[in-house]
C-alpha positions as CSV (number, residue, x, y, z in Angstrom):
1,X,-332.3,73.6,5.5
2,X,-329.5,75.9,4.5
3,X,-330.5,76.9,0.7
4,X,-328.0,79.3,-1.2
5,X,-326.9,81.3,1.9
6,X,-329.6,81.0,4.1
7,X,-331.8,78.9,6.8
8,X,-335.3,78.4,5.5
9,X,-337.6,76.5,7.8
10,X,-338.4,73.1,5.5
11,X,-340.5,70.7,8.3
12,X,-341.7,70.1,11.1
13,X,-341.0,67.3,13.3
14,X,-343.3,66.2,16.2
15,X,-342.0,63.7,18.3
16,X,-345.1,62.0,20.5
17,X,-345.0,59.1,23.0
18,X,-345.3,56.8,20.3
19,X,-344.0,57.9,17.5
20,X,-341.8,60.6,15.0
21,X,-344.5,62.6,12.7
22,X,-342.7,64.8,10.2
23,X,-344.3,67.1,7.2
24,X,-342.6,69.5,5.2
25,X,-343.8,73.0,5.3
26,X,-345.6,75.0,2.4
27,X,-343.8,77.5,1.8
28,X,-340.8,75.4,1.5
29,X,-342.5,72.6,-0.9
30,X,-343.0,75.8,-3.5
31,X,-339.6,77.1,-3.3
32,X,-337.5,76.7,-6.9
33,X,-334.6,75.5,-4.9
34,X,-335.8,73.2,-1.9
35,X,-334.2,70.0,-0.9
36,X,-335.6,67.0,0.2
37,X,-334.2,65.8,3.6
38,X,-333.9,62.3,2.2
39,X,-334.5,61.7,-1.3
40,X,-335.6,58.0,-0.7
41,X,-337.6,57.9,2.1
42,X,-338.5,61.8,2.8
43,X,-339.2,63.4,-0.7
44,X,-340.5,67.0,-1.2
45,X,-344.3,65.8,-0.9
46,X,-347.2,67.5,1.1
47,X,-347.4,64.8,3.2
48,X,-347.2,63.1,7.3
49,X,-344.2,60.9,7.4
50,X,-344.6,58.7,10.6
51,X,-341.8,56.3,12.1
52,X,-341.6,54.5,15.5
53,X,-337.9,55.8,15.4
54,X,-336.2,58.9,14.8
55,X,-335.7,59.5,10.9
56,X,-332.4,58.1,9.8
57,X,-331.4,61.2,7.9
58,X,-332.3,63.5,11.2
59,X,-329.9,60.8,13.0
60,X,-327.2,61.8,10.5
61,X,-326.9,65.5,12.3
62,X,-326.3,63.9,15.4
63,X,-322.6,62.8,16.3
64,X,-320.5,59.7,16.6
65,X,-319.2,58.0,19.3
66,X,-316.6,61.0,20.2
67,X,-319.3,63.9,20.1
68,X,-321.6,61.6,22.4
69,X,-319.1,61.3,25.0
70,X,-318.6,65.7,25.1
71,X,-322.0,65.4,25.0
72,X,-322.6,63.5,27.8
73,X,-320.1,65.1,29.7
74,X,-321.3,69.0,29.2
75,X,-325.2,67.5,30.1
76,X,-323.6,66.0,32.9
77,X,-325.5,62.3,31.8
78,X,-324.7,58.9,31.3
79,X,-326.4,59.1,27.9
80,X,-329.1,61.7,25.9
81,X,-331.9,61.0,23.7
82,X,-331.4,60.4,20.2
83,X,-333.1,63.6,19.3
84,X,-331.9,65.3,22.6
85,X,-328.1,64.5,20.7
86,X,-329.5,66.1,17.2
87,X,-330.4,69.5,18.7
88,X,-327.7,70.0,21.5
89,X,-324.9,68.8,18.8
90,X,-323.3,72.5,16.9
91,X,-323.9,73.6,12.9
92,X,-320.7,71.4,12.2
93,X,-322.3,68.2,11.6
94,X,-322.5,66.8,8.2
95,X,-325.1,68.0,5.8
96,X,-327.2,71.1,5.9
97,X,-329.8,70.8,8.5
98,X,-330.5,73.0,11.4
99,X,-333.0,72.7,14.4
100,X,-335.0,74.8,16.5
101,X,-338.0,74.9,18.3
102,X,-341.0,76.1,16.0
103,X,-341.7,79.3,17.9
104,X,-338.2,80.1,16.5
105,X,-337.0,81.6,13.0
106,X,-333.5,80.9,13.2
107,X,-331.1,77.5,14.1
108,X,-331.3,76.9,17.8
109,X,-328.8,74.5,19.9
110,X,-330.1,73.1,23.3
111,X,-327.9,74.4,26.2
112,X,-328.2,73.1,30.1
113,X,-329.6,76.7,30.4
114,X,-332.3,76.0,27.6
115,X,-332.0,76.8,24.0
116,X,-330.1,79.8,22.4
117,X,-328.5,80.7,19.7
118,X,-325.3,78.9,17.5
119,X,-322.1,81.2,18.3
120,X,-319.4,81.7,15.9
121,X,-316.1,81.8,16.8
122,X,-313.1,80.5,15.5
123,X,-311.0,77.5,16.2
124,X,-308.2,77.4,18.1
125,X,-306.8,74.0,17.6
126,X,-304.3,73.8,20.1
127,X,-306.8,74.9,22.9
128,X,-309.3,72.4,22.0
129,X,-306.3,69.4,21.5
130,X,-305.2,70.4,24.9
131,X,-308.7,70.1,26.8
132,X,-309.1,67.2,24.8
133,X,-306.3,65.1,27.1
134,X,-308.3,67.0,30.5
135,X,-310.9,65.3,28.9
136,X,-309.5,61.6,28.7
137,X,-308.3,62.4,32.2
138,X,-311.2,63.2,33.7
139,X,-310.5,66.6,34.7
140,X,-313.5,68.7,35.8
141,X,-315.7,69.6,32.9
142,X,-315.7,73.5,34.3
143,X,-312.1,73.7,32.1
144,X,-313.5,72.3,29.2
145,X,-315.5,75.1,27.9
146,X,-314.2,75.3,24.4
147,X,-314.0,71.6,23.6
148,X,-317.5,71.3,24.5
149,X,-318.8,74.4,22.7
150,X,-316.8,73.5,19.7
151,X,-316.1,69.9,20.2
152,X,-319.2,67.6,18.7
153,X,-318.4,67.9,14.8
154,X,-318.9,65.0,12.1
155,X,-319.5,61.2,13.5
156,X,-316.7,58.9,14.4
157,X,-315.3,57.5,17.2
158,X,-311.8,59.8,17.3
159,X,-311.6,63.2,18.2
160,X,-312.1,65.7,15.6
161,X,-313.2,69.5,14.9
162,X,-314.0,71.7,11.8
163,X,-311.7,74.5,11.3
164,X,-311.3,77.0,8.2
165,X,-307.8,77.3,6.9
166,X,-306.7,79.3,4.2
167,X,-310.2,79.9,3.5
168,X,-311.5,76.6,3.0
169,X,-313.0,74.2,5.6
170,X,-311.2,71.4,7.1
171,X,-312.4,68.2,9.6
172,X,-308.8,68.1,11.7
173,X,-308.6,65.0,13.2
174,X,-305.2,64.4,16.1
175,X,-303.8,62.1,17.8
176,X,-304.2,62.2,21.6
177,X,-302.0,60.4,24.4
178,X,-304.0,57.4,24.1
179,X,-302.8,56.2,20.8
180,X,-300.5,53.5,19.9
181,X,-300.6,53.7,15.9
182,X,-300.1,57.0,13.9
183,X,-303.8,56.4,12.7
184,X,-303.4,60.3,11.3
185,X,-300.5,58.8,9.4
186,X,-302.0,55.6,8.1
187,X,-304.6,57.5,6.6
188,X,-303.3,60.3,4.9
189,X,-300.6,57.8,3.5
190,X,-303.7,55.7,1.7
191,X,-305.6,59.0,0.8
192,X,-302.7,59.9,-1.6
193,X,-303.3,56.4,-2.3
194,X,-306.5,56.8,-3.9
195,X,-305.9,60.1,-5.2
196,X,-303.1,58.8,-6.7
197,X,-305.5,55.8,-8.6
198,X,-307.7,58.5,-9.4
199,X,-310.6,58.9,-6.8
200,X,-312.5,61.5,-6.1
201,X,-310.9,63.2,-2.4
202,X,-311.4,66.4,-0.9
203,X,-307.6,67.9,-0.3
204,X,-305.9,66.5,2.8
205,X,-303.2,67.6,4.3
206,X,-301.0,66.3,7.5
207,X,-299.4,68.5,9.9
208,X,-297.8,68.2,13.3
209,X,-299.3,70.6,16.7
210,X,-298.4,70.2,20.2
211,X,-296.3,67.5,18.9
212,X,-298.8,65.4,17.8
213,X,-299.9,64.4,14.2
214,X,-302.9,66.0,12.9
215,X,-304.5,64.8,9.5
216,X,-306.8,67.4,7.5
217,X,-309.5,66.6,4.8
218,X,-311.5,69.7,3.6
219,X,-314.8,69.2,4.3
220,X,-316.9,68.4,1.0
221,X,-320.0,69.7,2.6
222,X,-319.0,73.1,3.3
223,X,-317.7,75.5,1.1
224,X,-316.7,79.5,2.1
225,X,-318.1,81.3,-1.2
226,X,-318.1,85.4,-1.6
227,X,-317.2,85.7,2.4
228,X,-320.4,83.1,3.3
229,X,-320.7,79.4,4.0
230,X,-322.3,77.4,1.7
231,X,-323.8,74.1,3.1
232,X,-324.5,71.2,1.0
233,X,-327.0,68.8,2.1
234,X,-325.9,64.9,2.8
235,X,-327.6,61.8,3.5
236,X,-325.4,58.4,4.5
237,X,-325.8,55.3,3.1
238,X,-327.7,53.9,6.4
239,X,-330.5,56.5,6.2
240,X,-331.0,56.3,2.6
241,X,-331.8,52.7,2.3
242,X,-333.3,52.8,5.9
243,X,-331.0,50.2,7.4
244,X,-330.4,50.3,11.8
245,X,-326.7,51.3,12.9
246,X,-327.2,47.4,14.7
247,X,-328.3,46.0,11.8
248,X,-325.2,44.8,10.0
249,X,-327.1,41.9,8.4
250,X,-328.8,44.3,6.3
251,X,-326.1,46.4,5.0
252,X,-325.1,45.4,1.6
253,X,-323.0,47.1,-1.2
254,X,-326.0,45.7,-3.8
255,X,-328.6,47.3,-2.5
256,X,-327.2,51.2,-2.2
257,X,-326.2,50.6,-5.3
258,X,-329.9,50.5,-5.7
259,X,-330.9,53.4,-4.0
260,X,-328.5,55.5,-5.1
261,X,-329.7,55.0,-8.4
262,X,-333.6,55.9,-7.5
263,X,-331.8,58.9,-6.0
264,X,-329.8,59.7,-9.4
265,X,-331.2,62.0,-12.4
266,X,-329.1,61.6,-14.9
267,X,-327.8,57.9,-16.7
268,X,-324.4,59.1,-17.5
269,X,-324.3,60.5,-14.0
270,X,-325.5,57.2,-12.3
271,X,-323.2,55.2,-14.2
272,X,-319.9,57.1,-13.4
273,X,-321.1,56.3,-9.9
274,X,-322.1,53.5,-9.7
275,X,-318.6,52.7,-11.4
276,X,-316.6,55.1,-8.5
277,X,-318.5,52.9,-6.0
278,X,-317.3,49.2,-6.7
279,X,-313.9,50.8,-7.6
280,X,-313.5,52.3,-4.4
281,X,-315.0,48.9,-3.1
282,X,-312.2,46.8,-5.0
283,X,-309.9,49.6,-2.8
284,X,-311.3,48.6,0.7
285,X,-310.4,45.2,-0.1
286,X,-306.9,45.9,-1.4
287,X,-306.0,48.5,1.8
288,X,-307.7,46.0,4.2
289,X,-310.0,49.0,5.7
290,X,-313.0,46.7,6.9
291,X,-314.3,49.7,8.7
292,X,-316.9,50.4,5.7
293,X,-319.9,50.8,7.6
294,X,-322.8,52.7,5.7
295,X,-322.4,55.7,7.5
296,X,-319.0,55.7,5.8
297,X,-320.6,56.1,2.6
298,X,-323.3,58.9,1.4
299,X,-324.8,61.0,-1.2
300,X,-324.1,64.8,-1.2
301,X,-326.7,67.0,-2.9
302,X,-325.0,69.6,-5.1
303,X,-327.1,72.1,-7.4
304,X,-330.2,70.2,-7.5
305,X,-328.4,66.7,-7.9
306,X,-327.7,63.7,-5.6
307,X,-324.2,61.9,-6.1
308,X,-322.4,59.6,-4.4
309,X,-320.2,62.0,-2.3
310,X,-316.1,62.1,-2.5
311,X,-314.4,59.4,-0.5
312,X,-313.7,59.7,3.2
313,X,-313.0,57.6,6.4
314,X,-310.5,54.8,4.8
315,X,-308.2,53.8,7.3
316,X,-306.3,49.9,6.7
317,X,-306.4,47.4,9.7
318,X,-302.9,45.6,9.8
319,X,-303.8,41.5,9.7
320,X,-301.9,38.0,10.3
321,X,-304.5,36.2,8.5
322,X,-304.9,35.3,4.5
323,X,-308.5,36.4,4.3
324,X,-311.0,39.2,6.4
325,X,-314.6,40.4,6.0
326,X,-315.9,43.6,5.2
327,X,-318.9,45.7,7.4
328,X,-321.2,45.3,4.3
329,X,-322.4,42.2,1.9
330,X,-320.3,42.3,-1.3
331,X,-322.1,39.4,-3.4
332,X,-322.6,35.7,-3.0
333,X,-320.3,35.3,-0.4
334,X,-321.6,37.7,2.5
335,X,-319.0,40.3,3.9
336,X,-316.2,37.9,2.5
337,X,-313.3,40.2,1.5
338,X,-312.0,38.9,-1.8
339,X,-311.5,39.3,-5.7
340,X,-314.2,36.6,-6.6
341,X,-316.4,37.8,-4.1
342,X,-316.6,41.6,-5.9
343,X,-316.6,39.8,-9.2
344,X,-320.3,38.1,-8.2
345,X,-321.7,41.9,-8.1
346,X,-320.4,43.3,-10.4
347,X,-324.1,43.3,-12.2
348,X,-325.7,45.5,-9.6
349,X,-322.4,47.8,-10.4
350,X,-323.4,47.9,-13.9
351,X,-320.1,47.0,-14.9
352,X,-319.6,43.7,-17.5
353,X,-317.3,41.1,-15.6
354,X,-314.2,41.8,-17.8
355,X,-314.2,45.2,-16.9
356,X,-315.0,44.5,-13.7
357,X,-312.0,42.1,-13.2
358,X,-310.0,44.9,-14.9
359,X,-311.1,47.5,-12.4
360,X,-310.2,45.4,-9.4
361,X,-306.7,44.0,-11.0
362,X,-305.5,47.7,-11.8
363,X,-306.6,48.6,-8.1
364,X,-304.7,45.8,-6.5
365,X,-301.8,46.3,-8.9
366,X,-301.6,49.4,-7.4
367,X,-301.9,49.4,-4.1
368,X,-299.8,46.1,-3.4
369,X,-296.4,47.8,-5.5
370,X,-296.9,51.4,-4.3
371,X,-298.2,50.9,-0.9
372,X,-294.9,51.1,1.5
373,X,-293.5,54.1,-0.4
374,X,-297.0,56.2,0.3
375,X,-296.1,55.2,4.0
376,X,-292.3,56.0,4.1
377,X,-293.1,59.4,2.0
378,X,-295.9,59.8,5.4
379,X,-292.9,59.4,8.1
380,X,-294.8,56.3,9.1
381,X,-291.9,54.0,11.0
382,X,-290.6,50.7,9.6
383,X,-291.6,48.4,12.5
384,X,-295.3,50.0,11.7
385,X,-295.1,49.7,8.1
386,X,-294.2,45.9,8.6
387,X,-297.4,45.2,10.2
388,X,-299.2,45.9,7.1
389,X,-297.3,43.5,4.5
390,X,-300.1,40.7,4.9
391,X,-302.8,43.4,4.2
392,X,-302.1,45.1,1.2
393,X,-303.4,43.3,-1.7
394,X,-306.7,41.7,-2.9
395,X,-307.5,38.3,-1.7
């Protein structure tokens, strides 16, 4: 776990042939400033944690769909082990974890030539945009050196890498020669958005490079402080309330709102985020972004505190149709996206229903008179912007 400025060894994980065993060390358990790896289902106790799967919030240092496939490429593989993923991935995945074997005293990354250890070097985006098209063409994996060194960042299923710009720590996410809608666009148009209604966002920024569009959002888990990195730990909404990536079923707005309050300290503190969350719920709806899966939405652990982290990842889906579902339950009526639907949860919220239907009504307000302006002001074109006129609003 990265604490202050440092690695300090915090557990050990043994993985048998029938199941995950993990114990946190000691030393680590006595330190003033330790940080449990999941504050729900892997607190700072002297313990054995067993699982017949990997731990969720181990899974969370793995990549997405995009750092898979470098992944699989560089391994030269049709797939890797879940934990062979974890500890071949680089130190830019989300959170503060490292891994090594235990004979070493210092983050390790497994390599086809066995482990060694994390290089630092810096970005050049350009280079890793262009072997990213060698990439989708299959080119030989000999010229793709930097993309797979650097490559596997945070999840999702785009291409993406973590870059430092004017000293601060971007996720740069381009467009590639596959595309055929200025995703980069779309979302840095409804990120403004939701600044705009008052959210709390990392900056973004958008910005063109090999003539493609490439949106930046400073990473909220990194932070360059006195001429080091700071890491902040994270845990998503899937691996604190122990739900399966295939388990959609289970994923429901209610119940993180449950477990991110076991996870909160302080009432005041709980509240405002418990509030933040069904706003920014009320927001999915009115942007039509259905892609709200739980590993779209986390805690961050900042100076001792766990707090539902700044909003990321919100990216509308144009629709024909009057009405669409969401990735997770709302309230009595499943995934159905809709004002009444919000309004039956707003208890678990803890938000009374007038201020509840106030919330959402100020949201949709919002976003359905504002919305095509935001996407002019992002050079989004007016055949694209079209597309979106049957989306933008709450049900």
């Amino acid at each position: 776990m990265h604490i202050e400025s440092e690695y300090v060894k915090c557990a050990k994980l043994t993985i048998t042939e029938n199941d995950y065993q993990i114990s946190y060390e000691g030393d680590y358990l006595e330190l003033k400033h330790s940080i449990a790896i999941d504050p729900q289902n892997l607190p700072l106790y002297s313990r054995v944690e067993t699982s017949d799967e990997l731990f969720g919030s181990i899974t969370d240092s793995a990549p997405d769909f995009w750092g898979r496939e470098l992944l699989n490429r560089k391994f030269k593989t049709s797939e890797l082990s879940e934990i062979e993923y974890v500890v071949a991935n680089g130190l830019e995945h989300v959170g503060a974890l490292a891994f090594s074997p235990v004979k070493f005293d210092t983050p390790m990354k497994l390599t086809l030539d066995g482990w060694i250890p994390h290089k630092k070097s810096n970005v050049v985006l350009e280079q890793i945009m262009e072997q990213t098209e060698l990439m989708l063409k299959d080119v030989d994996g000999e010229k793709l050196k930097e993309l797979f060194e650097y490559g596997p960042t945070l999840g999702g299923g785009k291409p993406k890498v973590s870059l430092v710009l004017d000293n601060r720590i971007y996720l740069a996410k381009y467009g590639t020669s596959l595309d055929s809608t200025p995703e980069q666009k779309i979302e840095f148009a409804t990120m403004r958005m939701a600044r705009d209604i008052g959210f709390n966002i990392p900056m973004i920024n958008l910005s063109k490079h090999l003539n493609r569009d490439v949106y930046m959002i400073e990473r909220f888990d990194r932070k360059i402080q006195s001429g080091s990195m700071k890491r902040y730990h994270f845990v998503s909404a899937l691996s604190l309330c122990g739900w399966h990536e295939f388990g959609k079923g289970d994923w429901s707005y209610p119940v993180f709102c449950d477990f991110l309050r076991k996870a909160g300290s302080k009432e005041n503190e709980i509240r405002a985020d418990l509030k933040e969350l069904f706003k920014r719920t009320a927001f999915n709806i009115a942007v039509n972004n259905n892609d709200d899966h739980p590993r779209n939405h986390g805690l961050l652990c900042k100076n001792g505190k766990w707090r539902l982290s700044p909003l990321y990842d919100v990216v509308p889906k144009a629709i024909g149709g009057e009405t669409f579902t969401m990735a997770m339950t709302i309230g009595l009526h499943g995934t159905e996206a809709s004002k009444k639907n919000l309004l039956t949860s707003a208890r678990y919220f803890e938000i009374n229903d007038d201020e509840a239907e106030l919330i959402i009504d100020d949201v949709n307000n919002f976003v359905s008179e504002n919305w095509r302006e935001y996407f002019n002001s992002a050079g989004i074109k007016a055949a694209i912007i079209d597309q979106f006129e049957n989306a933008m609003r709450i049900k």
